[in-house]
C-alpha positions as CSV (number, residue, x, y, z in Angstrom):
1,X,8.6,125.9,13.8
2,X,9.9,128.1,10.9
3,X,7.3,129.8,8.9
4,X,9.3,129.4,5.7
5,X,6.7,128.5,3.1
6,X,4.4,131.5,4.6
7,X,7.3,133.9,4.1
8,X,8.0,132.3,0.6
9,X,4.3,132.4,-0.9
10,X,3.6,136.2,0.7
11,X,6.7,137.6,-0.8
12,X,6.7,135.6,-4.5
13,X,3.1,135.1,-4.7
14,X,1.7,137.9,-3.5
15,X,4.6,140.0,-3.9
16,X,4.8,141.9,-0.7
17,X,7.3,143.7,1.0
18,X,9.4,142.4,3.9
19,X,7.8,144.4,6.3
20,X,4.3,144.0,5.3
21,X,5.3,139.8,5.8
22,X,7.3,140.2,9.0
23,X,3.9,141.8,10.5
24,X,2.0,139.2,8.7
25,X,3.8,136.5,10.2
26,X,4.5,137.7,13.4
27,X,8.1,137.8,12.8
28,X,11.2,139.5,12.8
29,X,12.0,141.7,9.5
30,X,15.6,140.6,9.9
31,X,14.3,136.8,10.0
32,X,12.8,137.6,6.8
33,X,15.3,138.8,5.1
34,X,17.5,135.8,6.1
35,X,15.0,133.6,5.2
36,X,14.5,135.3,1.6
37,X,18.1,135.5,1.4
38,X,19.0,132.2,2.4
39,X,16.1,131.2,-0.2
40,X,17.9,132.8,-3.4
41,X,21.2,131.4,-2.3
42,X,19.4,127.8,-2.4
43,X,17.4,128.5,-6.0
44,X,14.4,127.8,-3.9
45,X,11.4,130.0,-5.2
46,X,7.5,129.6,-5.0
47,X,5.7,127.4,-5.6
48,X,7.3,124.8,-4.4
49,X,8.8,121.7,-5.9
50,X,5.9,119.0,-5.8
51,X,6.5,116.6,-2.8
52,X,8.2,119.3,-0.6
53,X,7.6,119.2,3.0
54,X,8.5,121.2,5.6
55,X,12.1,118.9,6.6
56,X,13.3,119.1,2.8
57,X,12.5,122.9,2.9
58,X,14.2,123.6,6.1
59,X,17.2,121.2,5.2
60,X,17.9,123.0,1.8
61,X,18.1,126.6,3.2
62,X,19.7,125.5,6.5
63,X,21.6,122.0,6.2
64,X,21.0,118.9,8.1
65,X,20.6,119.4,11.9
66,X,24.4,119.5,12.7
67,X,25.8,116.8,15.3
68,X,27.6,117.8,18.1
69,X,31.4,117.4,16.6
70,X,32.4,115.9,20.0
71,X,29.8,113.4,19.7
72,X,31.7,111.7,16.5
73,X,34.1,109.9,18.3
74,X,32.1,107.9,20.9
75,X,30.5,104.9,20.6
76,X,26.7,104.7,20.4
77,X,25.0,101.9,22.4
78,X,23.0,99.2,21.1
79,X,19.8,100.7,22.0
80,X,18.1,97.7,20.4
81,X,19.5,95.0,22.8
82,X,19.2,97.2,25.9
83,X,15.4,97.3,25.1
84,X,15.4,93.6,24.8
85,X,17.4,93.2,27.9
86,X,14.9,95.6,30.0
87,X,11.9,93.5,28.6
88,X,13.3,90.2,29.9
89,X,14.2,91.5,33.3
90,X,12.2,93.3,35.2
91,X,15.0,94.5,37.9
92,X,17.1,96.3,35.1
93,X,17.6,99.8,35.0
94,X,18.9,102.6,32.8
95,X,21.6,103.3,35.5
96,X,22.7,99.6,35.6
97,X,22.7,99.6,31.7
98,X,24.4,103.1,31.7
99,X,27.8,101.5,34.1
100,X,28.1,98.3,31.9
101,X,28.4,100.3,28.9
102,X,30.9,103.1,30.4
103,X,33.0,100.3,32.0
104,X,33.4,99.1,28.2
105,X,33.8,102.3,26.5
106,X,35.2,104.7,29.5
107,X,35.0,107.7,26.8
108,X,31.1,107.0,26.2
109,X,28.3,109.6,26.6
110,X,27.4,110.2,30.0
111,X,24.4,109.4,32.1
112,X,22.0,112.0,31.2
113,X,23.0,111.9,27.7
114,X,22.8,108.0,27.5
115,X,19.5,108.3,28.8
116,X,18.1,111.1,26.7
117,X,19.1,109.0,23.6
118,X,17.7,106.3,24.3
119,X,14.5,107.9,25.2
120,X,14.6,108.8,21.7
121,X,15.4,105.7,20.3
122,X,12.7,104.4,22.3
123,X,10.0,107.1,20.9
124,X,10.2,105.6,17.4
125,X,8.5,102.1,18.4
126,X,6.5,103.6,21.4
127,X,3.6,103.6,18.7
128,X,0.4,102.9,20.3
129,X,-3.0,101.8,18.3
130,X,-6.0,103.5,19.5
131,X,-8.4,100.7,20.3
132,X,-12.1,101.2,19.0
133,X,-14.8,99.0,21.8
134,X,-18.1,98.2,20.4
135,X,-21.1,98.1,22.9
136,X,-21.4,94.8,24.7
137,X,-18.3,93.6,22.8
138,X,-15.2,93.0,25.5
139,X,-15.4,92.6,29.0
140,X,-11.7,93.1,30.1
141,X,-11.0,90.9,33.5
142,X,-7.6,90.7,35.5
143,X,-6.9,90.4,39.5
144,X,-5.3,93.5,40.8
145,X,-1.9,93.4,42.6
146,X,-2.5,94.4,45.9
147,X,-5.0,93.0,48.3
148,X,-6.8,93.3,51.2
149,X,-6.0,91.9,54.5
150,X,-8.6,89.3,56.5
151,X,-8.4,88.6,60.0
152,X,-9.1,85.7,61.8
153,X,-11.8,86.1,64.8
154,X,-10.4,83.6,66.7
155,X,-7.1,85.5,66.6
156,X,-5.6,83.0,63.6
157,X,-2.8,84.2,60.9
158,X,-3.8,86.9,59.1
159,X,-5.2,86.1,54.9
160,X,-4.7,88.5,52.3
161,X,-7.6,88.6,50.2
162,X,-7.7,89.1,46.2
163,X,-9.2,91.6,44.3
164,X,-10.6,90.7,40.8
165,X,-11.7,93.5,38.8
166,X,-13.7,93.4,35.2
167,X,-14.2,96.6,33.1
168,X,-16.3,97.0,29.9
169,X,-14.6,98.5,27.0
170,X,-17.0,100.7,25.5
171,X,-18.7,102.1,28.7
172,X,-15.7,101.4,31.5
173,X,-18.4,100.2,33.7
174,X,-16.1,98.5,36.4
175,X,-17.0,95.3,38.7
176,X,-14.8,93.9,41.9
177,X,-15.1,91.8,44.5
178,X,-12.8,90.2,47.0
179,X,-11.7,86.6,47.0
180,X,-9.8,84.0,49.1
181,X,-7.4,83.1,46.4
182,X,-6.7,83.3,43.0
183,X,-7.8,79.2,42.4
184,X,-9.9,77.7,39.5
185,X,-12.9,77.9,41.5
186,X,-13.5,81.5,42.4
187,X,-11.7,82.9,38.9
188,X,-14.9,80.9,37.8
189,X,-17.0,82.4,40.6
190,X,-16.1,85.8,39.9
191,X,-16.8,85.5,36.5
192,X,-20.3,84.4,37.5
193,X,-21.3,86.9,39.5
194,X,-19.6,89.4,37.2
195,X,-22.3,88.6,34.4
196,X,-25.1,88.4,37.4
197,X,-24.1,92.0,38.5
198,X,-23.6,93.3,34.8
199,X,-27.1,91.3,33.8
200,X,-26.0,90.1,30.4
201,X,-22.5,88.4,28.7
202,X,-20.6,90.3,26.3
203,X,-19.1,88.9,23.2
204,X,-15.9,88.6,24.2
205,X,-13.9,88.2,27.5
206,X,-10.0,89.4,27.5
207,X,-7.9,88.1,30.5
208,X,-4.3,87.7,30.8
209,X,-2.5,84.8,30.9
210,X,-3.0,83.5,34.1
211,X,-2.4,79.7,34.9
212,X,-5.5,79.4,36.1
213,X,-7.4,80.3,33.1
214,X,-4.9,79.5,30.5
215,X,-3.0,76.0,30.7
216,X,-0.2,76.8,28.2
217,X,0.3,80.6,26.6
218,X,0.7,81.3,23.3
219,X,0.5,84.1,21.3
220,X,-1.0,82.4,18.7
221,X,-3.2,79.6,19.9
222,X,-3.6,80.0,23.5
223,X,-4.7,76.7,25.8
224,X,-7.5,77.8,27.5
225,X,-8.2,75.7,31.0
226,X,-11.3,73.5,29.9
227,X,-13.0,74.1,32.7
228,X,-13.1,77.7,31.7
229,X,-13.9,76.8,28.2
230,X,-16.7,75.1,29.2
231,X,-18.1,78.4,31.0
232,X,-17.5,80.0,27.6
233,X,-20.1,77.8,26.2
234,X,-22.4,77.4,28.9
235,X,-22.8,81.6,28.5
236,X,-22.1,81.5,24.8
237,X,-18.7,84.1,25.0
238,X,-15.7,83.9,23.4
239,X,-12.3,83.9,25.6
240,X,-9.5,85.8,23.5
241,X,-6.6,85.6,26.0
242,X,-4.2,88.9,25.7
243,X,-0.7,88.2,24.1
244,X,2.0,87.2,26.7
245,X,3.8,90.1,27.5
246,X,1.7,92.7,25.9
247,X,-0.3,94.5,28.7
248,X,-2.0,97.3,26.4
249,X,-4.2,94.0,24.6
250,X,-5.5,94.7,27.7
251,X,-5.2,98.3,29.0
252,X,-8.8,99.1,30.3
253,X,-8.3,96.7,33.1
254,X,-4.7,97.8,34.0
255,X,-6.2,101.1,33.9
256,X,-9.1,99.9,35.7
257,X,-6.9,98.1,38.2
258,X,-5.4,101.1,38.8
259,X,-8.9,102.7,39.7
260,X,-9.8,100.0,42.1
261,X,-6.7,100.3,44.1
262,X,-6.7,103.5,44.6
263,X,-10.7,104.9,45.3
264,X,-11.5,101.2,46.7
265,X,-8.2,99.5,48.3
266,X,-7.0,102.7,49.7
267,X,-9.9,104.0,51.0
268,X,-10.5,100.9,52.9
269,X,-6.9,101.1,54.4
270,X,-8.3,101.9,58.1
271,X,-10.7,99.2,58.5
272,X,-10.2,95.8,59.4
273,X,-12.1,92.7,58.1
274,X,-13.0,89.2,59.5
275,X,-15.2,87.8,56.8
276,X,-15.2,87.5,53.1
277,X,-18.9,88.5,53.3
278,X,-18.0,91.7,55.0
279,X,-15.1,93.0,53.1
280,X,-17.3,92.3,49.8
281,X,-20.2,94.2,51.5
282,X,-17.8,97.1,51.9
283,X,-16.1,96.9,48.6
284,X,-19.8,97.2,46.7
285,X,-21.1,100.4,48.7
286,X,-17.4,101.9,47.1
287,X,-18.0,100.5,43.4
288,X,-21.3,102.1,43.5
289,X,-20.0,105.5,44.1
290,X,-17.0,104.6,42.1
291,X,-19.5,103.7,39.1
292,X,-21.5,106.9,39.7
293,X,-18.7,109.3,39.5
294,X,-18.5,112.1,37.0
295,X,-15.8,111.9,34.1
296,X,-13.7,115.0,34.4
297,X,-12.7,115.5,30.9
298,X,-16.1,114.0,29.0
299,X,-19.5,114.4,30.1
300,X,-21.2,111.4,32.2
301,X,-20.1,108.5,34.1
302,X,-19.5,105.0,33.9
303,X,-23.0,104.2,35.1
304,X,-24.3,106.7,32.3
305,X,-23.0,104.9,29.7
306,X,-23.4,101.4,30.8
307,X,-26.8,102.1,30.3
308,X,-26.7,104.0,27.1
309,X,-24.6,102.0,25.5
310,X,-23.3,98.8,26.9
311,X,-26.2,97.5,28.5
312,X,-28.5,97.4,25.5
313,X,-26.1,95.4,23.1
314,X,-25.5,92.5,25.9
315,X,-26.3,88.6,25.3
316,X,-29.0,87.3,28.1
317,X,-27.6,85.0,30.8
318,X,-29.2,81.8,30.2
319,X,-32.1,80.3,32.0
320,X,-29.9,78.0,34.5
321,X,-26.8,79.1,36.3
322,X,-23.2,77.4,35.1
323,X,-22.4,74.6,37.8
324,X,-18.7,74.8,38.7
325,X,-16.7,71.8,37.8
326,X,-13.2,70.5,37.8
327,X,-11.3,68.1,35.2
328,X,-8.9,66.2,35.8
329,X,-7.1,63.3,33.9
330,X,-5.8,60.0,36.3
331,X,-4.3,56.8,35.6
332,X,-6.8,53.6,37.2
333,X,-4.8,51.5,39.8
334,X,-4.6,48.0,39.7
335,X,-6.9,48.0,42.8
336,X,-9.9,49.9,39.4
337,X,-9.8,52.5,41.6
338,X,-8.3,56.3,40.6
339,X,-7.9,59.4,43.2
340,X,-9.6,62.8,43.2
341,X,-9.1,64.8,46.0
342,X,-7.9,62.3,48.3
343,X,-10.8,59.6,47.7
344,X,-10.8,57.1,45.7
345,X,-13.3,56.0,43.0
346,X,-14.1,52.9,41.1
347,X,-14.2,52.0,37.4
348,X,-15.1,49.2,35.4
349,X,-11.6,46.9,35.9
350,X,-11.6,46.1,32.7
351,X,-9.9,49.7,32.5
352,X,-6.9,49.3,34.6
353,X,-4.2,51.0,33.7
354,X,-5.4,53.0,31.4
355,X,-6.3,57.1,31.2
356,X,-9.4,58.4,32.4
357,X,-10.6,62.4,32.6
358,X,-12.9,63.0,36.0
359,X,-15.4,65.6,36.3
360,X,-15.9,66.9,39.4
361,X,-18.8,69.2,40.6
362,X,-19.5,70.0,43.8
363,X,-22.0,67.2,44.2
364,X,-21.0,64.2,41.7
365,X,-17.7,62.6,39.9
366,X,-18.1,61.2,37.2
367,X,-15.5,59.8,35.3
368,X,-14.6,59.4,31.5
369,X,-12.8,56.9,29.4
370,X,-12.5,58.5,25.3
371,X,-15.0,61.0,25.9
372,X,-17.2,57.6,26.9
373,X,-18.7,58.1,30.6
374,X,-18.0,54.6,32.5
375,X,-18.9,55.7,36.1
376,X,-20.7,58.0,38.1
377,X,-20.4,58.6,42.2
378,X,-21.7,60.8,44.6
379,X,-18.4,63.1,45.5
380,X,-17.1,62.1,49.1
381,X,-15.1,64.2,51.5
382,X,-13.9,61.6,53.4
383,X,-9.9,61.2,52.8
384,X,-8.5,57.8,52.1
385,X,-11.5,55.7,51.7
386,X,-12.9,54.2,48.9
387,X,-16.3,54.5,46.7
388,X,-16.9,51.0,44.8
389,X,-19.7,49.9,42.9
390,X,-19.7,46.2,42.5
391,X,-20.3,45.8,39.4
392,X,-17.0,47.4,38.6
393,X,-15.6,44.2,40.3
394,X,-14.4,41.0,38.0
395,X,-16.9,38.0,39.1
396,X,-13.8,36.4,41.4
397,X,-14.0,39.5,43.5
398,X,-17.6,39.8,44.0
399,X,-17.8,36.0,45.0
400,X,-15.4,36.4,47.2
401,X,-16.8,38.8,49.0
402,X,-20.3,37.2,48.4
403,X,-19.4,34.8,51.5
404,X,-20.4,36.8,54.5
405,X,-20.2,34.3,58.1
406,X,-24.0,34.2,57.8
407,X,-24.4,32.7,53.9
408,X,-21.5,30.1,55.2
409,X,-23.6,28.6,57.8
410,X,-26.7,29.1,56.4
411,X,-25.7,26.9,53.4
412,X,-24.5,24.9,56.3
413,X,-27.8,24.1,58.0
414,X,-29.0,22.8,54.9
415,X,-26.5,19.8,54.9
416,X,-27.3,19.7,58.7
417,X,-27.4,20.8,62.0
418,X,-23.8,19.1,62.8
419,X,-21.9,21.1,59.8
420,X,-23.6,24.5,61.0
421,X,-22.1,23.8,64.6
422,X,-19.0,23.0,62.8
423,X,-18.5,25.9,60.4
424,X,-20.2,28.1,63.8
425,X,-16.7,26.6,65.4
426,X,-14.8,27.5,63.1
427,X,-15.2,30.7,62.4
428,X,-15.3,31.4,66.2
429,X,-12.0,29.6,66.6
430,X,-10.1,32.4,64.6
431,X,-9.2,36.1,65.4
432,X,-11.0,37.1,62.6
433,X,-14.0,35.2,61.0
434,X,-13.0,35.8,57.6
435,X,-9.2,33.9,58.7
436,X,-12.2,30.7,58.3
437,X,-13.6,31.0,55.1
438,X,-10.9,29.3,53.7
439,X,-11.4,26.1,55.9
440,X,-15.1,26.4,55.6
441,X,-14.8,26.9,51.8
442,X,-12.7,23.8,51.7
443,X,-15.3,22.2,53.8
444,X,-17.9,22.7,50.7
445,X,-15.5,21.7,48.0
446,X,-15.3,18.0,50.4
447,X,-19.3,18.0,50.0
448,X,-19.1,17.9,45.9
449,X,-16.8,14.6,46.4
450,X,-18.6,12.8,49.2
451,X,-22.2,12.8,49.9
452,X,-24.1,14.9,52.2
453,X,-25.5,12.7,54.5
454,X,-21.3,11.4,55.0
455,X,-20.1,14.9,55.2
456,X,-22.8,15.4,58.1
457,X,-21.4,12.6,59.8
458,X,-17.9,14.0,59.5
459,X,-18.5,17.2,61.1
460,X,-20.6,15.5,63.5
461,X,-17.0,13.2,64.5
462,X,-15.4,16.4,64.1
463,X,-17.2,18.0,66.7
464,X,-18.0,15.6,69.0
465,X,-13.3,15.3,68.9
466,X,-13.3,18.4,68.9
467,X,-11.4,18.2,65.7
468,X,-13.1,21.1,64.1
469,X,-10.8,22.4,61.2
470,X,-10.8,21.2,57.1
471,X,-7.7,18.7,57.4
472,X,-10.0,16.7,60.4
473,X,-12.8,16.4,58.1
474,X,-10.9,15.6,54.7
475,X,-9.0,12.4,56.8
476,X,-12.8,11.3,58.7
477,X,-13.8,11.0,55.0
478,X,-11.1,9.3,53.4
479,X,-10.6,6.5,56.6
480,X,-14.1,6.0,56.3
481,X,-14.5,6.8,59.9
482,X,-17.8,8.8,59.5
483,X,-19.2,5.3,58.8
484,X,-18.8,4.1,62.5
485,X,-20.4,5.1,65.3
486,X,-19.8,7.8,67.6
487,X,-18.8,6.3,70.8
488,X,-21.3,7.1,73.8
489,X,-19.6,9.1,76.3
490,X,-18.3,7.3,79.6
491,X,-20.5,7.6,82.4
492,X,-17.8,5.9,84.6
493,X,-16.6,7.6,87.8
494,X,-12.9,9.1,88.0
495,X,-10.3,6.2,89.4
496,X,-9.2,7.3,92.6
497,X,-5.5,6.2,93.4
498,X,-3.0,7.5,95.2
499,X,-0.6,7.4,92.4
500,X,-3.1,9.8,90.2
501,X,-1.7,13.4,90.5
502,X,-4.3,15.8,90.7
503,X,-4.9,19.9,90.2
504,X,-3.2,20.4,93.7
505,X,-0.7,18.8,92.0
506,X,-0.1,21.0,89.5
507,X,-0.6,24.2,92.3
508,X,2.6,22.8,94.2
509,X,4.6,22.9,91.3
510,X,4.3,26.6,90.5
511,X,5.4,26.8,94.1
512,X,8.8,27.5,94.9
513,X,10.5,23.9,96.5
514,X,13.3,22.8,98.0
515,X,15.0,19.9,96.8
516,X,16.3,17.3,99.7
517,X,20.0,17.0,100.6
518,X,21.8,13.7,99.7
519,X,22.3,13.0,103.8
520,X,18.0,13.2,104.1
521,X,17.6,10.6,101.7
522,X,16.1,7.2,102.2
523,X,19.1,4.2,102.7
């Protein structure tokens, strides 16, 4: 940079000569005479006009910064919608950018000097705002992008493992551990042991907008997944998602991303994994050393001053350990029944159709109608079946299914012994027993009409004719049969006649015969 107010206050204040400021500036004495000459031609003397900085100085002895004269015939590009363009997609480049625009204005600057002004376009909104982190304030958590390969023992497909990583902002004290997937269940794990391993909460927990943690991104009001929320509580945190699209909210866990990758990912390159159990085994003995190792530009490490100054200003974890849970919201079928993972639960069916939110742990559902809880079930793994509590049933469908065979025939045998050996017969008469209930059901409506003593007598006809079925019985009563009496069974021997056909009768006939020609009958 010029020295021109140095050369300006040495000669006019202090009145030297020009050589005396040329060796006090370290200059040229010819530069100094331009300068001073350059000065008096402007009517620039010291001091200084108030306000004056060192651009208005320099552009009122030497002029604006000329521009290149070839340069005022081309077109300049719309720096401002090429940045939008490269925030939207990802796969755009300055080289792409550069052809569009030449193939539009084939006189336009060239690649290198395309590029170079954009870059310094760009330089006046690359403004960054040094972030200040309190101890114990913001624990910065994110899942890194590569991952870490798990094989299967039993020579399976080959898993890829995630890697979720959480960094303190004050200390940089950095947590990982390895995971199956990126699912509700261990981003809620992680978190747990995260605040286990760190032995306290912070105030604050930053992730990014990740589906499983947010439900709906905003800038403004984020969604936050309620199950999440409800961790929040349970620890007493506060869950500030980062803005979408704004990965500095967030740097110390890109940077600590960054870390993990390369001292924990990459130096685990040459081994090979075939549990979770191991590869997290493996992954701590690295974060320890990775914890413990000296700063290069400060004194210290991240272990250093955790315990100096993060670990001090952290909330306690409370007394009993957040049980993971899932919600979920379901419509109830018309059968009061609603589906959770592949089982179905009942409800009181006085709320068919209508919305209910479930919450799932990993032992219990339980299931809630306007923040009202109106059931409650152990959580079954079995697929396709069904959980009911009878009293979620209306009264017609629990006295339906009241009448087991056995009630049937024991309210039978107290009519008498001849309507249990009818309702025995026909319930054994069907393919299934309750294909009878209908008949037998019928049966006990006859009973209101007639009196037991005649309904006794009608199954006894019934049986004795083997007439056992509810149509029988109704027409005994109505003809007034039951009132005569059963005939004694004949005791009389079987006729024996030549015209009576018997079963070797019936044996010739399935037989194959042949019929007698016309010529061998009888005259």
């Amino acid at each position: 940079m010029r020295k021109l107010k140095e050369v300006l206050r040495l000669r006019y204040e202090l009145g030297l000569g020009q050589r005396q400021v040329a060796r006090s500036c370290s200059i040229g004495q010819g530069t100094v005479y331009e300068y001073l000459k350059r000065a008096q031609v402007a009517g620039v003397t010291w001091p200084l006009p108030e306000g004056w900085d060192d651009r208005q100085l320099e552009a009122a002895l030497f002029g604006g910064t000329p521009r290149r004269v070839y340069e005022n015939r081309k077109v300049t590009p719309d720096f401002a919608r090429l940045y939008e363009e490269l925030q939207r997609h990802s796969h755009l480049t300055l080289q792409l950018a550069w052809e569009e625009y030449r193939q539009a204005h084939p006189d336009g600057y060239g690649y290198s000097r395309f590029c170079e002004l954009y870059q310094q376009w760009r330089q006046q909104l690359d403004v960054v705002l040094r972030q200040e982190h309190k101890a114990g304030e913001k624990l910065f958590v994110d899942y890194a992008g590569a991952t870490i390969p798990l094989h299967d023992p039993q020579g399976g497909p080959v898993r890829q493992a995630s890697i979720f990583v959480a960094v303190l902002g004050a200390s940089n004290y950095t947590y990982a551990e390895a995971t199956e997937s990126q699912e509700l269940e261990n981003w809620i794990g992680s978190h747990l042991r995260t605040f286990e391993f760190l032995g306290g909460v912070p105030k604050l927990v930053i992730p990014d907008n990740t589906r499983t943690g947010v439900n709906r991104a905003c800038r403004y009001e984020p969604d936050l997944n309620r199950t999440y929320h409800e961790l929040a509580m349970h620890y007493g945190v506060a869950v500030l998602p980062a803005r979408p699209y704004k990965p500095r909210d967030k740097a110390k866990v890109e940077t600590g991303v960054q870390i993990v990758q390369r001292w924990i990912v990459a130096a685990l390159r040459h081994r090979k994994f075939f549990s979770l159990a191991e590869l997290n085994q493996a992954i701590r003995e690295l974060l320890t050393k990775l914890n413990q190792r000296p700063f290069r530009k400060r004194p210290g490490c991240r272990a250093s001053l955790f315990q100096e100054l993060d670990q001090p200003a952290l909330g306690p974890l409370p007394r009993e350990r957040y049980e993971f849970h899932q919600w979920a919201t379901a419509r109830v079928n018309i059968d009061y029944h609603v589906e959770f993972d592949r089982h179905y639960y009942s409800v009181p069916y006085t709320l068919t159709g209508q919305l209910v939110e479930l919450r799932a742990t990993m032992t219990t559902v339980e299931i809630f109608h306007r923040g009202e809880r109106v059931a409650s079930h152990p959580r079954s793994r079995q697929t396709y079946q069904a959980t009911t509590q009878a009293e979620h049933r209306p009264k017609s469908h629990q006295q339906h299914l009241a009448w087991p065979p056995s009630r049937l025939l024991h309210w039978a045998e107290s009519v008498g012994p001849a309507t249990a050996q009818l309702f025995a017969a026909i319930l054994e008469s069907r393919p299934h027993p309750e294909m009878g209930y209908r008949s037998c059901l019928g049966i006990l409506r006859l009973g209101q009409r007639y009196a037991n003593e005649r309904l006794e007598a009608a199954a006894a006809r019934a049986v004795s004719t083997g007439a056992c079925s509810y149509r029988s019985v109704k027409s005994i009563l109505e003809r007034g049969l039951d009132r005569q009496p059963l005939e004694a069974p004949s005791t009389r021997p079987p006729l024996d006649h030549p015209n009576l056909r018997g079963a070797a009768y019936f044996d010739l006939a399935v037989a194959p015969r042949t019929l007698p020609s016309l010529s061998e009958k009888e005259p």
